[in-house]
MARBA-3410 file (N, C-alpha, C, O; in Angstrom, 1 decimal):
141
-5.3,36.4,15.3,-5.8,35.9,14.0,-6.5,34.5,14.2,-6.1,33.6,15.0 ~ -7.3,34.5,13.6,-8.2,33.3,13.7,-7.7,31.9,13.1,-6.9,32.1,12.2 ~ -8.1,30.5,13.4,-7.5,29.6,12.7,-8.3,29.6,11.6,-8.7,28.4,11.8 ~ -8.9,29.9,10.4,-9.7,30.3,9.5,-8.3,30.8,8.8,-7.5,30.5,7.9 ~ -8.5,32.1,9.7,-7.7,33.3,8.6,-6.6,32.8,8.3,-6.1,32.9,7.2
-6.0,32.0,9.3,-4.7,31.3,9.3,-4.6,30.4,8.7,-3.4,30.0,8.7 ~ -5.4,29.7,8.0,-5.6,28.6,7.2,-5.6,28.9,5.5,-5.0,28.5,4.5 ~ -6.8,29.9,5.7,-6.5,30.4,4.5,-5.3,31.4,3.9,-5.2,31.4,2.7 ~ -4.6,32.0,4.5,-3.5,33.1,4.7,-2.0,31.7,4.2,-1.2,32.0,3.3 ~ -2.0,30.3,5.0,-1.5,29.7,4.7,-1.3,28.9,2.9,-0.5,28.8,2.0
-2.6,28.7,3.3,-3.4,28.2,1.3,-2.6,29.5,0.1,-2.3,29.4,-1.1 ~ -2.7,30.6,1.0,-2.5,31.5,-0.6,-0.8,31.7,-0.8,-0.3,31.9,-1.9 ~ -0.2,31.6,0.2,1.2,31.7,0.3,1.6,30.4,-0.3,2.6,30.4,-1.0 ~ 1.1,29.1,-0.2,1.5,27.8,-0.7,1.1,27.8,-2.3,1.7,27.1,-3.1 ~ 0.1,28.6,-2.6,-0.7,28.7,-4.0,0.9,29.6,-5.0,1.4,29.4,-6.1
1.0,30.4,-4.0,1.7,31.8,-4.6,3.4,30.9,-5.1,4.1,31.1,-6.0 ~ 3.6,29.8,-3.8,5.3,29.6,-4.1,4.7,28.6,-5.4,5.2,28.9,-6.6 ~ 3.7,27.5,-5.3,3.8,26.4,-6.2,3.7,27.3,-7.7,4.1,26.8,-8.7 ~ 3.3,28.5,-7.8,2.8,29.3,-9.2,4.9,29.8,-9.7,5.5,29.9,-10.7 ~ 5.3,30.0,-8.2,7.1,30.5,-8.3,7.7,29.6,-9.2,8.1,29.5,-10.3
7.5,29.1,-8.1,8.2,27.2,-8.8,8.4,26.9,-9.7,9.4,26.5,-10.3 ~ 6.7,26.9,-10.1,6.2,26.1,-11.6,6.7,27.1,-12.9,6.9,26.6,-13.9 ~ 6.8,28.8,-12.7,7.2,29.5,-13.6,8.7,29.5,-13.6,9.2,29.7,-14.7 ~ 9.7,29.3,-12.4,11.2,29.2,-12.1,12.0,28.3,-13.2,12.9,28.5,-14.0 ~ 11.2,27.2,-12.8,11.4,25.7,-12.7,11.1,24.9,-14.0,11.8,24.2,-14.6
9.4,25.3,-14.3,9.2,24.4,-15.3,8.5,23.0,-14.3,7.6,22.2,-14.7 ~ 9.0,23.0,-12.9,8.4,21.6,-12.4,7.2,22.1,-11.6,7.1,23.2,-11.1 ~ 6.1,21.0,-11.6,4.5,21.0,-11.0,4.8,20.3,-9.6,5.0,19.1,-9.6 ~ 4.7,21.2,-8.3,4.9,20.5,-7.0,3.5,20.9,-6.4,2.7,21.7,-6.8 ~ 3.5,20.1,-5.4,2.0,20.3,-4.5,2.5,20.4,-3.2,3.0,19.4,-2.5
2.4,21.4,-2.8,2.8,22.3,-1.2,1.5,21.2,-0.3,0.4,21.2,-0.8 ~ 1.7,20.7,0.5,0.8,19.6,1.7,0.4,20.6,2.6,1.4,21.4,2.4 ~ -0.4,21.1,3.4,-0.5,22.0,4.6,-1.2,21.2,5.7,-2.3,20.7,5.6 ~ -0.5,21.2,6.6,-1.3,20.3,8.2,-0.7,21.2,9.1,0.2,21.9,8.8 ~ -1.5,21.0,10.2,-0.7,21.8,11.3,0.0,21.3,11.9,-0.4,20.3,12.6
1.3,21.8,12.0,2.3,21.2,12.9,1.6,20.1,14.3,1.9,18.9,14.3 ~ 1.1,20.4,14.8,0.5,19.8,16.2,-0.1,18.8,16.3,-0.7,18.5,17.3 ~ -0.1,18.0,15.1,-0.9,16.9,14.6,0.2,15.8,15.3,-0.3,15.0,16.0 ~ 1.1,15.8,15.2,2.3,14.6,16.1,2.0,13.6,15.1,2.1,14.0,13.9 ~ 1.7,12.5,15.4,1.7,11.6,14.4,0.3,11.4,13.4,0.2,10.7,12.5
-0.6,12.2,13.9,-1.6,12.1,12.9,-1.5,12.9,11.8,-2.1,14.0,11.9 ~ -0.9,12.7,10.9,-0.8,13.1,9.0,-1.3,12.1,8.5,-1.3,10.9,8.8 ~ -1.7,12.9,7.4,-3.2,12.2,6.1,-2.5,11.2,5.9,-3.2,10.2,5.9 ~ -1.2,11.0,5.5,-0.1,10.0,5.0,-0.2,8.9,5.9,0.0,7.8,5.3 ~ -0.5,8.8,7.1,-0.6,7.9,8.1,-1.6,7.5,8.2,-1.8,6.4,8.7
-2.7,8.3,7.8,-4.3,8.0,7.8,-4.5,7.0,6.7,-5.0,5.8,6.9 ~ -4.1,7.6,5.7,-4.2,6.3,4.2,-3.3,4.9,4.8,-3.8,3.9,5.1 ~ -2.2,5.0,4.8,-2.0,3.9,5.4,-2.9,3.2,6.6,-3.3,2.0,6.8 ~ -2.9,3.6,6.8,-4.2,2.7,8.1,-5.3,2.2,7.6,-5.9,1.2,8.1 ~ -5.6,2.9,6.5,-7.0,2.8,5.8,-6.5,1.8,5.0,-7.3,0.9,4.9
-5.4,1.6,4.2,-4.8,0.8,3.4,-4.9,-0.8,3.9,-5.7,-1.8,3.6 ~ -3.8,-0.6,5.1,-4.2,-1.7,5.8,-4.8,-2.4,6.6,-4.4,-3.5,7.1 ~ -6.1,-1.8,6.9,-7.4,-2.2,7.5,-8.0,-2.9,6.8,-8.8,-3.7,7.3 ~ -8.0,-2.8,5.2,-8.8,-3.3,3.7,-7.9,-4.3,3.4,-8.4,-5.3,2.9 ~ -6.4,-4.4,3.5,-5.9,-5.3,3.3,-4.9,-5.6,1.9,-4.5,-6.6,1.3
-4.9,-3.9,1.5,-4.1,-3.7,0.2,-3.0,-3.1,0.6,-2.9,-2.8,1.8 ~ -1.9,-2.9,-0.2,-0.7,-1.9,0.0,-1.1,-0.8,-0.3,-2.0,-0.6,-1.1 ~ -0.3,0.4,0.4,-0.6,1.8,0.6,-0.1,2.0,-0.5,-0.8,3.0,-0.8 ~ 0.8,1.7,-1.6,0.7,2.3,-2.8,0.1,2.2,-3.7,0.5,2.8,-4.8 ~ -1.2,1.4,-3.7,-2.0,1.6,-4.6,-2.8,2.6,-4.4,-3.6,2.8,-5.4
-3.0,3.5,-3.3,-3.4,4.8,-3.7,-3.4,5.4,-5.0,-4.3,5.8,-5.7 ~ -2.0,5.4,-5.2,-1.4,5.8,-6.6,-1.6,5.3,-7.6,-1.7,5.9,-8.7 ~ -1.8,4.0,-7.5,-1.9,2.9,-9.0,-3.1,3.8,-9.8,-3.9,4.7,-9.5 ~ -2.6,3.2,-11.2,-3.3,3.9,-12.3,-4.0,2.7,-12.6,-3.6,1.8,-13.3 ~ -5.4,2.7,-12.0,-5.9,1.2,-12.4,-7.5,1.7,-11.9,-7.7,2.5,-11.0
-8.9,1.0,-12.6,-9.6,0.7,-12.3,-10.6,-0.3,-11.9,-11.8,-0.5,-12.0 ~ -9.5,-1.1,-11.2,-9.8,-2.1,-10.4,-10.6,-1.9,-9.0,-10.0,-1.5,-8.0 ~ -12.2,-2.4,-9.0,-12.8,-1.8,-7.7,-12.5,-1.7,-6.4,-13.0,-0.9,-5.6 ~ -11.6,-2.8,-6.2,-10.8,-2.9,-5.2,-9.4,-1.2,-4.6,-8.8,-0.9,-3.6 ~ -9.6,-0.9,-5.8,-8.8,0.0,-5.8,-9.4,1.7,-5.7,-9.0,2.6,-5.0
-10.1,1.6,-6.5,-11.2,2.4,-6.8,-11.7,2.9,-5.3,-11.4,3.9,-4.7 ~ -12.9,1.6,-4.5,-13.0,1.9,-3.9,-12.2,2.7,-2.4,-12.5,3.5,-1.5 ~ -11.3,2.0,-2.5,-9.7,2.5,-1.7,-9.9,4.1,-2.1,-10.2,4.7,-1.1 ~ -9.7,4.6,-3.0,-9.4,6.1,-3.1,-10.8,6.4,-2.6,-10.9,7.2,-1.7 ~ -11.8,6.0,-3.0,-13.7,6.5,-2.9,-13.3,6.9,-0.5,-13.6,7.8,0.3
-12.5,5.7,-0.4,-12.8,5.6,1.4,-11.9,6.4,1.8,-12.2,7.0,2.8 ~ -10.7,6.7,1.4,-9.6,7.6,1.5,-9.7,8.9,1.1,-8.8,9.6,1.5 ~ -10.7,9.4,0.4,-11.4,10.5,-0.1,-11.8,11.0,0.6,-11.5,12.1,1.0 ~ -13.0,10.2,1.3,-14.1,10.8,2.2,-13.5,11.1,3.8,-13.9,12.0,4.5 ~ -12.5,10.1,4.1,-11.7,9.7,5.5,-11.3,10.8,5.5,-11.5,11.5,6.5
-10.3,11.8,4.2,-9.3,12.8,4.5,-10.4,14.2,4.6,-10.4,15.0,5.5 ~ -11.1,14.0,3.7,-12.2,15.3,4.0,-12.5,15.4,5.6,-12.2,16.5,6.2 ~ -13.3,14.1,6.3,-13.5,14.3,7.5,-12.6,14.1,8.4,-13.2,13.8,9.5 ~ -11.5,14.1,8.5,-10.4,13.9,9.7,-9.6,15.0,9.7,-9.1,15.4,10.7 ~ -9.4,15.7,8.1,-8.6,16.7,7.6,-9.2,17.6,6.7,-9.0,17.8,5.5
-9.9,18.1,7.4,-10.6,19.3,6.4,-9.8,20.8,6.0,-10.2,21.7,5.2 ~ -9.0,20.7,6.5,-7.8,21.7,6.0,-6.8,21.6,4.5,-6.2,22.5,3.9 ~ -6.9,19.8,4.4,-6.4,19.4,3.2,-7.3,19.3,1.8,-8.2,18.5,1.7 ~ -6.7,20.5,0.7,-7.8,20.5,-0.5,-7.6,19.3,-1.3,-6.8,18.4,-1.3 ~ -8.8,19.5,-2.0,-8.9,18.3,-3.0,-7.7,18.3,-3.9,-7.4,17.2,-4.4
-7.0,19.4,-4.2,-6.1,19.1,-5.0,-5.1,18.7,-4.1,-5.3,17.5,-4.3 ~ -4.1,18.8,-3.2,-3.6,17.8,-2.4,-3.6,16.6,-2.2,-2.7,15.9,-2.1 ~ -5.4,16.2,-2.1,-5.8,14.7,-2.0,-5.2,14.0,-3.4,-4.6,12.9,-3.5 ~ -5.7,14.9,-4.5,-5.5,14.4,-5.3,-3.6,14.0,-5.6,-3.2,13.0,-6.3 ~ -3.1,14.6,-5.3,-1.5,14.7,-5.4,-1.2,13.8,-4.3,0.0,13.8,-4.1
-2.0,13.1,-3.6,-2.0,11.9,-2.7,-2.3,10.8,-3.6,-1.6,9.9,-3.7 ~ -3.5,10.9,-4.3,-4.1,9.4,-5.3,-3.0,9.6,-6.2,-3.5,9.1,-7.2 ~ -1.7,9.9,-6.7,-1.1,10.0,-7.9,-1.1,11.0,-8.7,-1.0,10.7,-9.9 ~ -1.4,12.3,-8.2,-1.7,13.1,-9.2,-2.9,13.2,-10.0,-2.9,13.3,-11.3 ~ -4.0,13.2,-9.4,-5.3,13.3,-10.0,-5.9,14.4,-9.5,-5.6,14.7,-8.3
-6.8,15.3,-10.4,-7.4,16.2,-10.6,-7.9,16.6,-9.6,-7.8,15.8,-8.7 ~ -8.7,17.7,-9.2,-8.7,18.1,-8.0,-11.0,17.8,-8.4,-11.9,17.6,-7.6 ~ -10.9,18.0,-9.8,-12.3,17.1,-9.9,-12.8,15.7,-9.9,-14.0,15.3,-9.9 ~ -11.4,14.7,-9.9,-11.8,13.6,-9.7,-11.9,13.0,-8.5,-12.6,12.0,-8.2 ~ -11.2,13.8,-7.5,-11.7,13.6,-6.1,-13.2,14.3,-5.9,-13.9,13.8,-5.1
-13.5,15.0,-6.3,-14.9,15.4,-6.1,-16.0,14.5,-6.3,-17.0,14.4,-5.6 ~ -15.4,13.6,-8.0,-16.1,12.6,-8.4,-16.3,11.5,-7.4,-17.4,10.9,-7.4 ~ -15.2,11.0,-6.6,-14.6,10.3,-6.0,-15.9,10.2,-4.6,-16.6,9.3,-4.2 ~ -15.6,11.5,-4.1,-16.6,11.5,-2.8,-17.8,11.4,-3.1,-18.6,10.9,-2.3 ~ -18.3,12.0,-4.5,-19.6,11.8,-4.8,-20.0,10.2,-4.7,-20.9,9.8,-4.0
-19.0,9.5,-5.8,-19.5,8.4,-5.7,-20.0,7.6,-4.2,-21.0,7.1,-3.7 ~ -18.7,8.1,-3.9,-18.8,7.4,-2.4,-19.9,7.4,-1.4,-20.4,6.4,-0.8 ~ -20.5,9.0,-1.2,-22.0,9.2,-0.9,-22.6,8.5,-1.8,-22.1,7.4,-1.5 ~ -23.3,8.3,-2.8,-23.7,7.7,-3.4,-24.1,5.9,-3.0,-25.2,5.4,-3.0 ~ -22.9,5.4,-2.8,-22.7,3.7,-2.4,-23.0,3.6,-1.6,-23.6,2.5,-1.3
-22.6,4.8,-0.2,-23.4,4.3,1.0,-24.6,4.9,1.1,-25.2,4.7,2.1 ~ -25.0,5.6,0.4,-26.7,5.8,0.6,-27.7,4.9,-0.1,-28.9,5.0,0.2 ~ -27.2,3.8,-1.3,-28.0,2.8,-1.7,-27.1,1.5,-0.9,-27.1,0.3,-1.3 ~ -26.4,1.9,0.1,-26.3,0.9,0.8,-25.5,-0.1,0.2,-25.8,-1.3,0.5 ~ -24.6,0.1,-0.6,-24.2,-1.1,-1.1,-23.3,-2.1,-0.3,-22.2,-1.7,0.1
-23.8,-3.6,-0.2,-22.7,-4.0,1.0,-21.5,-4.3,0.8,-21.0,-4.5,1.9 ~ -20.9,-4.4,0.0,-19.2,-4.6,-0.2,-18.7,-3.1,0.3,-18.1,-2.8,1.4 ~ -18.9,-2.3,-0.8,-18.6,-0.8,0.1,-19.0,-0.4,1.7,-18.2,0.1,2.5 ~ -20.7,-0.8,2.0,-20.4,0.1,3.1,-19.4,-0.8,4.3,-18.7,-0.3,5.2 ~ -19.4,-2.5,4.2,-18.7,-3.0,5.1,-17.0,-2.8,4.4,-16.3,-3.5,5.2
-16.5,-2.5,3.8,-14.9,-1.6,3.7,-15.0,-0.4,4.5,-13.9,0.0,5.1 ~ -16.4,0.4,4.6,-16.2,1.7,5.0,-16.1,1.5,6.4,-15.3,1.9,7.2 ~ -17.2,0.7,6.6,-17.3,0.6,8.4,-15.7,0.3,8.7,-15.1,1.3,9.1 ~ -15.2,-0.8,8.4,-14.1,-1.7,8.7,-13.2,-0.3,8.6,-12.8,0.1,9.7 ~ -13.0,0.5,7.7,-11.8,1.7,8.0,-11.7,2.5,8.6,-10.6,3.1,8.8
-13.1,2.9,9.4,-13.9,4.1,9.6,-13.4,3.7,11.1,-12.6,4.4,11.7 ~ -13.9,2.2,11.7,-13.6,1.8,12.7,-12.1,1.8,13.8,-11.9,1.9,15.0 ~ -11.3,1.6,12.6,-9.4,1.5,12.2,-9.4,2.9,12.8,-9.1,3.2,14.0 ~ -9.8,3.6,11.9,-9.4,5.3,11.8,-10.0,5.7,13.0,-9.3,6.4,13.7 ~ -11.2,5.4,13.8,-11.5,6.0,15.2,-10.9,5.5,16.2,-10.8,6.2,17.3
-10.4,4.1,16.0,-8.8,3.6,17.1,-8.2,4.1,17.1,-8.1,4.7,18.2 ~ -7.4,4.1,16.2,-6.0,5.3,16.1,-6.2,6.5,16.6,-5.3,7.2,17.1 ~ -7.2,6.8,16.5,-7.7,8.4,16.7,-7.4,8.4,18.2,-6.6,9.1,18.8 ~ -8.2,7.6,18.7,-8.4,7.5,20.3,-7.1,6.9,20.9,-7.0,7.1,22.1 ~ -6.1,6.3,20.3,-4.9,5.6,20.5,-3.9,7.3,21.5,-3.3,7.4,22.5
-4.3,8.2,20.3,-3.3,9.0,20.6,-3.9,10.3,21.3,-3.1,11.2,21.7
END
């Protein structure tokens, strides 16, 4: 079986219990999927790194706030998990920012392309500075 099929095969079984759950239960959970063999690199470990590379606490991921400082934090953590973890959906990501929509991360990366294609320099020097963090670590392990 291919890691494809296996990815997706995984996605529909996680889709299938969170629908169990939520009709069992009454409670709304979000199933995470990574592959075991990651050792210490999980998305959870990625945002923190990205957290503190910028110089905020990793729970403002979550914060319910439009402060750009913060904003931009989810815009870099957005785009970081798409390219390091392309396995993890937007709605996951989103159940990483606090429970946000699986379109406001969409909104989120868009913007983000966006800022660094007019170059804006507060954004793209956060992005470098994380991007940089994130290919250390990467190479660390």
């Amino acid at each position: 079986m291919s890691l494809a099929t296996q990815i997706s095969t995984a996605r529909h079984i996680a889709r299938v219990a969170e629908q169990k759950i939520r009709t069992s239960t009454g409670l709304r959970i979000t199933l995470l999927l990574f592959p075991a063999d990651t050792g210490r690199r999980k998305p959870e470990h990625m945002l923190r790194l990205v957290a503190s590379s910028l110089h905020v606490d990793y729970e403002q991921f979550q914060a319910k706030t439009r402060k750009r400082e913060i904003v931009e934090l989810r815009f870099i953590g957005a785009l970081l998990l798409r390219r390091f973890y392309p396995h993890v959906t937007l709605k996951q990501i989103g159940s990483l920012f606090g429970g946000q929509d699986h379109t406001s991360v969409i909104n989120a990366i868009s913007r983000a392309y966006n800022l660094l294609e007019t170059n804006d320099i507060i954004f793209c020097t956060k992005y470098n500075n994380a991007i940089n963090t994130v290919n250390l670590w990467l190479k660390e392990q």
